[in-house]
N, C-alpha and C positions, 0 to 999 in steps of 0.2 A: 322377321328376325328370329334365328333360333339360337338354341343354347352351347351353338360355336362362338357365336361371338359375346355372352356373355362370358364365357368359359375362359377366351381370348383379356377382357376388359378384364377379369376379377384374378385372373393369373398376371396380367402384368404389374398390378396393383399390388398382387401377394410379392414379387418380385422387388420391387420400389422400397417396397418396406422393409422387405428379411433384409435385400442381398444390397441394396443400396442406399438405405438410413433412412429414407424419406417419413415425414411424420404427415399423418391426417390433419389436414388443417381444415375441409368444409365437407359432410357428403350429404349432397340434396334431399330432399324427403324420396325422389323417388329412384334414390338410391342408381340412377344411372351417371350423375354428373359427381365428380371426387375431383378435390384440389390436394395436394401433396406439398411438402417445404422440404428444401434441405438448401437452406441461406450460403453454406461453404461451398456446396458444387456451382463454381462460379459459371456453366456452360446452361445451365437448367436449370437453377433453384426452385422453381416452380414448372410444377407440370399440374396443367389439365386436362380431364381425361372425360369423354363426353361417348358413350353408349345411347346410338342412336343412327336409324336408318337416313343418310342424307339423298333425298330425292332431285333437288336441284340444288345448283351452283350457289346460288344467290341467298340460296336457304343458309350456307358452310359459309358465303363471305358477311355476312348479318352475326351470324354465330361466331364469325374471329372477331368481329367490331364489339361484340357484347363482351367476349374473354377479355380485349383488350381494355373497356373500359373499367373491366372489375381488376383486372391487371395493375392497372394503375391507382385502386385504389387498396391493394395488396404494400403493391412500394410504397405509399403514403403511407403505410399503418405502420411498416416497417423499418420506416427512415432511410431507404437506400435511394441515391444517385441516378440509376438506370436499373432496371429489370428485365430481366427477361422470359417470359414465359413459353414454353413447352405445350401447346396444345395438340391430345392426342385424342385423334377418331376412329372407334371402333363401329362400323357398318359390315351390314353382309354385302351393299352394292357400294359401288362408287353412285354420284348425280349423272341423271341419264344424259346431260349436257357440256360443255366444254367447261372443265375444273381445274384441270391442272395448273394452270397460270395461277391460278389463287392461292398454290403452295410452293409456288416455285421461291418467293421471295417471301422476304420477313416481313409481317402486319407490322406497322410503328401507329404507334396511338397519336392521333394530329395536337390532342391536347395534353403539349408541353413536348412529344416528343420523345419521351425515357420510357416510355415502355413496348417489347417488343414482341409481337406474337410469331413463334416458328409453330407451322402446323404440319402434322403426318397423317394420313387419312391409312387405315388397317382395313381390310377390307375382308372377305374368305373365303375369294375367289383366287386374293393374290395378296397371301400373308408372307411371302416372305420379299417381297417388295417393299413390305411396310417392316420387317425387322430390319432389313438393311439401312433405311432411312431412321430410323431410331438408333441404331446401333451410332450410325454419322453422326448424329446426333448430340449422342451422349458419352462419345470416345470410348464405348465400349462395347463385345458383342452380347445384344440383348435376345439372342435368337430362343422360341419355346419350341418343344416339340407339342403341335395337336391334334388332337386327332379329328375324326369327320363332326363326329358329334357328340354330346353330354348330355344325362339325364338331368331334370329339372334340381334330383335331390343333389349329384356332384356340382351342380353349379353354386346351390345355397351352400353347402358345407363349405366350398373352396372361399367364398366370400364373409362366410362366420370366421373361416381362419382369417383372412385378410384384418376385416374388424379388430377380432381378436388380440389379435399380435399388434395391430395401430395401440389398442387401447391398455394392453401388456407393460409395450413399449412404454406411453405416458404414465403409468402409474410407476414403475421403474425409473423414472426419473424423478417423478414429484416425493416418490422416496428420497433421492437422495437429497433433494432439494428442500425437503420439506422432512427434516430428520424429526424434527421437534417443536414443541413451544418454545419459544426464548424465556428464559425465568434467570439465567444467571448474568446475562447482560444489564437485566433492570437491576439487579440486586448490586452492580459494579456503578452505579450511575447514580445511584443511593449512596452507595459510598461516598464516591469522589465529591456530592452536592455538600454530604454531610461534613466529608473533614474540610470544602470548604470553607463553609459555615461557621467550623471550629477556630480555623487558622485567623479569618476576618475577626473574633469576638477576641480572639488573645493573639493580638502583637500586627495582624495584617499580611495577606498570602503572598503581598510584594514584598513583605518585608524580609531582610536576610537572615536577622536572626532569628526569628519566628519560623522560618523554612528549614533553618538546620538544626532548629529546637527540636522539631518534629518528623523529623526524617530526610529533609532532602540530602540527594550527591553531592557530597563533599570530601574528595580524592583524599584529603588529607587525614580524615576521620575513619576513613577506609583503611587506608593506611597503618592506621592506629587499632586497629579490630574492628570495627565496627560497621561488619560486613552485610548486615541489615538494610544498610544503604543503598544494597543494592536493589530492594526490590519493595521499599515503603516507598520510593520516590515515586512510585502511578498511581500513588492516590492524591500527592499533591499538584495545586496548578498555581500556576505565579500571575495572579490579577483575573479578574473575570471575564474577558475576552478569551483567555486560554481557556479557561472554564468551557463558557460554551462552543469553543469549536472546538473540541475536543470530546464533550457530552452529543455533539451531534454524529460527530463521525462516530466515534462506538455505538452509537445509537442503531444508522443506516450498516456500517459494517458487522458490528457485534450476530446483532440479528441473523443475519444472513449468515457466516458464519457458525454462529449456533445452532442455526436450523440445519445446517447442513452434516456438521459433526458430531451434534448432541451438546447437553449438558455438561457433562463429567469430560469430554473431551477439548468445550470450550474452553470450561476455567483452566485446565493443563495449557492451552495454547497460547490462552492472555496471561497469565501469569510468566511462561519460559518467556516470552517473547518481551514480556517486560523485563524480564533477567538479563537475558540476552543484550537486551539494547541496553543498560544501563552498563552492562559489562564492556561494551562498546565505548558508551559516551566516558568510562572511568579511564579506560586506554588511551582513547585520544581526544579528550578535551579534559582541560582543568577547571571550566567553570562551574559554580554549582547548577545542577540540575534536577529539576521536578516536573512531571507531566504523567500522562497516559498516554503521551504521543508513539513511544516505541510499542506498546503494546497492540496501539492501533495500527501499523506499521504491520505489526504480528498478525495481523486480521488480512490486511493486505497480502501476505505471506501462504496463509492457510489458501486463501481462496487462488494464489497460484500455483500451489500444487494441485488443487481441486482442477485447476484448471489441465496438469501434466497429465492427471488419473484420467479425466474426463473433457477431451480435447474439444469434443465437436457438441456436446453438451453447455461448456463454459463458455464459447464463442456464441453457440446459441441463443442464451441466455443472457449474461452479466459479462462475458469476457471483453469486449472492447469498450465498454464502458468502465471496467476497474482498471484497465491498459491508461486509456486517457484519464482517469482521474490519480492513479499513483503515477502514470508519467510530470501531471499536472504541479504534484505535493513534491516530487522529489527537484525536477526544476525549481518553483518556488523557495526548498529548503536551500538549495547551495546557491540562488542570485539572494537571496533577504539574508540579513545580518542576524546574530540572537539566537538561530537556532539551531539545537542540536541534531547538527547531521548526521555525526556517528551513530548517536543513539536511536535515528529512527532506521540505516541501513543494519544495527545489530538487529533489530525487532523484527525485519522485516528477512533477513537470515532464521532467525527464532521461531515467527511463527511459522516459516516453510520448513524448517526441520521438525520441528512440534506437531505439525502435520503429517508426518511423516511416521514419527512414531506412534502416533494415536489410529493413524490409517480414518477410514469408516467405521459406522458402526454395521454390525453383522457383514463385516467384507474384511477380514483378517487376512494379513502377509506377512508372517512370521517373519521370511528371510531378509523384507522389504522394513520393514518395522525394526530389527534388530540394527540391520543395519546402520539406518536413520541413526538410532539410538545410539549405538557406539559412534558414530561421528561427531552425535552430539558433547557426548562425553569428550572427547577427544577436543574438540574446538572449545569449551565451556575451559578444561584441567588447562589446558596451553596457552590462551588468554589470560586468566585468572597469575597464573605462575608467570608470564611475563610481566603481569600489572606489580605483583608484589614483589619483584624482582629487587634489587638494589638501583641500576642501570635505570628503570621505568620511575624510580621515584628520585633518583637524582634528575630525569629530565623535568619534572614537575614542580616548578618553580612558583608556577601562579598560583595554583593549589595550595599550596603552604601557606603563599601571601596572602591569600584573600582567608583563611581561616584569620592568621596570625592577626589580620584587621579585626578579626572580627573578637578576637581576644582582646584587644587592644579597647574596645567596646565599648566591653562589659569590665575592663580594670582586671583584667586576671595578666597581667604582665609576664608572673613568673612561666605561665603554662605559652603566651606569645615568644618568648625570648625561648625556652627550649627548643620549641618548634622549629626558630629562625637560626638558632645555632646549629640545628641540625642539619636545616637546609644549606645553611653554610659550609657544612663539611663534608658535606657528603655531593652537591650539588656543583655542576660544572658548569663558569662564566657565569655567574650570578649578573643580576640584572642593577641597577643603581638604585631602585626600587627595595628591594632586600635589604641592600644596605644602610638603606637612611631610613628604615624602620625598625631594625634591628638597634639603630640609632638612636630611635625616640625611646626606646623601650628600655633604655640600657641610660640613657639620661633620666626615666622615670623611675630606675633601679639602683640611680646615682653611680652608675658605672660610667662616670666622663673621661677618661683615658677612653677607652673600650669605645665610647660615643663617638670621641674625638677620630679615632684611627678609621671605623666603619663610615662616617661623614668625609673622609678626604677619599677614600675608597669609590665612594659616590660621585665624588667631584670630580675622579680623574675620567669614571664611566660618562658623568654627562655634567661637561663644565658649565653648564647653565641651568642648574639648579638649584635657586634663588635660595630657598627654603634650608638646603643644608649649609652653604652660608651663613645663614643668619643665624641658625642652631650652632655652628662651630661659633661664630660670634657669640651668643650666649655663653658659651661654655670658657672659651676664651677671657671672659669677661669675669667670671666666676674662680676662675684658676688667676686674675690680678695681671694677664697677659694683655694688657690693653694695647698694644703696640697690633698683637695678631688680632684681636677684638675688634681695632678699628678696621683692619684691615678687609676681614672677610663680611662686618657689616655694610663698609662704602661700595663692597662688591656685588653683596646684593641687595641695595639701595638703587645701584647701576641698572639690575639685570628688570629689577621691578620699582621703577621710582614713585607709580601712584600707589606702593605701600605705604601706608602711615608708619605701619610698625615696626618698618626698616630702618625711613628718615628719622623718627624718634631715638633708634638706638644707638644712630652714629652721631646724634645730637647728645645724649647721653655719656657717651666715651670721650668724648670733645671736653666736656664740663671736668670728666676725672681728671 
């Protein structure tokens, strides 16, 4: 063998690399046998590439039975279905005996079957026989120009370059892969344990008032100024289940993320993207909410734009695995009850604009960056201004009710009864719900006219509502109207006979 056909082996290798992505995956100690990857090119993901004189046939079919069994243990490490492998032979002869049958059809490995060996034999007596079958190959023309012959020193240099540029290449990635320590992830995970912690010792993290003691989403408080709301709610979680699945996914996500963006670009990401989604969940749900679910959602987000920047990298890598595990979360969020799905799709909007304008580090795109940035602005001001709108808070009726319960509580009536009169006037088709609380609160304000009128209001919305009955009875009863007293208590005496405290009051009015 002379240094044609090294020249041949360490120029196609140099080629594999620059011109068609492939990454170094094994190269023997003695430096003639090289395995290559590139998992996306679905016709050759693997090529091996074997420098060496083959004298007989049976030498080349022993040598596709060995590729084929490390072949197969190539797909096992890699978790793929079928494999195929690309084995390429570079010789100065062909075997001085009858070969060509043994490349005519594809090697299949007999154990299991998924793996396949296609082999090209190069030879340099008749190299371009072997670029045409390569070229077939690999849907593309792989043709080199070379010459008779190479000096020992062009052979090393061309194969330092080859080296070179494999190992280039991997550092170039584990840059970007590897931006950093993670230090602001942990210091988020500290948090959210801590004001756990805090929530359990005063009041309890299920508990409702204790959640909007402390910060959770609460539309109606929003509403009111208190616009804060929209970005304390990721430090709270509602019961310790949320806790930890929540602490684990920013754990696995955060990381990774972080490494990849840096520090200073992380917290910018978790933060918008927790804004983001709360600004979401404030739009369109009215229940209260607290988590770091959108912010993780925002992780989710970053890492698919990382994936837009760096397509054949993030597939590489992590990308079908974040595909099926956020395919996984967003299924689960809209078949299960409880959770907010606005706010994990605003986060997950957030963290891929967030990324957007933070870009990499040392890999700046002004025009790419700005952009982001003004759409962000753009989407955040227009959001925002439809939530505060008049229209967005007359559709928000639960919102109101569930604070105005929660006024109701704590005995602050005056500040419930505002609330609900305002929901009253400004709110279109109010619910029977509204107004038989507006009811109690107006009865504990001794407004029974005002009690009375809100309570039939109720009745006409949902005539079997036990409970506003028997309050109009009270009230009835109290205004010396016993005729309408008996009336509306035998009716919901009716509606709920195993009340006691129905049957007792139409026994009651019986006696007057």
């Amino acid at each position: 063998m002379n240094n044609r056909e090294g020249y041949v082996f360490w120029r196609l290798a140099y080629s594999f690399i620059s011109d068609y992505g492939y990454r170094v995956v094994q190269l023997f100690e003695n430096q003639k046998e090289l395995w290559l990857e590139k998992l996306e090119n679905k016709k050759a993901p693997i090529i091996r590439m074997l420098l060496h004189d083959l004298d007989w046939s049976n030498a080349m079919q022993r040598d596709i039975e060995f590729t084929a069994y490390n072949g197969e243990k190539v797909r096992k490490q890699i978790g793929k279905g079928k494999l195929n492998v690309l084995n390429i032979y570079v010789s100065k002869f062909p075997p001085v005996d009858e070969y060509e049958y043994r490349l005519e059809k594809p090697f299949i490995n007999p154990q299991g079957n998924k793996t396949t060996v296609t082999s090209i034999l190069m030879t340099s007596e008749d190299l371009e026989k072997g670029f045409k079958g390569l070229s077939l190959k690999l849907g593309r023309d792989t043709h080199l120009e070379v010459e008779d012959d190479y000096s020992d020193q062009e052979v090393e240099e061309l194969k330092k370059s080859a080296l070179n540029l494999a190992i280039n290449k991997v550092k170039a990635e584990r840059e970007i892969l590897l931006g950093g320590k993670p230090l602001i992830t942990y210091v988020f995970i500290v948090i959210q344990l801590a004001v756990f912690l805090w929530l359990e010792l005063n009041g309890g993290s299920t508990n409702t008032s204790t959640l909007i003691k402390y910060g959770a989403k609460v539309n109606a408080l929003i509403y009111q100024g208190e616009w804060w709301r929209l970005i304390t709610p990721v430090f709270l979680h509602i019961g310790f289940l949320h806790l930890v699945m929540n602490t684990v996914a920013l754990y696995f996500l955060g990381t990774a993320v972080e490494g990849i963006f840096g520090k200073s670009r992380f917290l910018f990401i978790y933060l918008l993207a927790g804004f983001t989604g709360f600004i979401a969940s404030f739009l369109f749900s009215s229940n209260i909410s607290a988590g770091a679910s959108g912010a993780i959602f925002g992780c989710f987000g970053a890492l698919l734009y990382f994936g837009v920047i760096y397509p054949k990298l993030f597939f590489r890598t992590m990308g079908m695995n974040i595909m099926v595990v956020l395919g996984i979360n967003l299924v689960f969020g809209f078949s299960a009850s409880g959770i907010d799905n606005a706010g994990h799709l605003g986060g997950l909007a957030g963290g891929f604009l967030a990324a957007g304008i933070t870009h990499f580090p040392k890999k700046k795109k002004p025009l790419l960056q700005v952009t982001f940035l003004i759409a962000s602005l753009a989407i955040i001001w227009s959001s925002l201004s439809y939530g505060f709108s008049s229209f967005a808070q007359s559709k928000d009726e639960n919102s109101n009710l569930i604070m105005a319960e929660e006024f109701v509580k704590q005995g602050k009536y005056d500040q419930a009864y505002k609330l609900l009169r305002d929901t009253e006037q400004n709110a279109d088709n109010l619910s029977e719900r509204t107004y038989f609380l507006l009811s109690f609160v107006e009865i504990k304000k001794n407004m029974l006219n005002d009690a009375k009128t809100h309570l039939q209001k109720a009745i006409q919305l949902d005539p079997k509502l036990d409970e506003a009955y028997f309050n109009l009875a009270l009230i009835y009863l109290e205004q010396n109207d016993l005729k309408q007293a008996k009336i509306n208590a035998e009716k919901a005496a009716s509606l709920e006979p195993q009340k006691e405290q129905y049957t007792d009051l139409v026994k009651e009015i019986n006696q007057h």
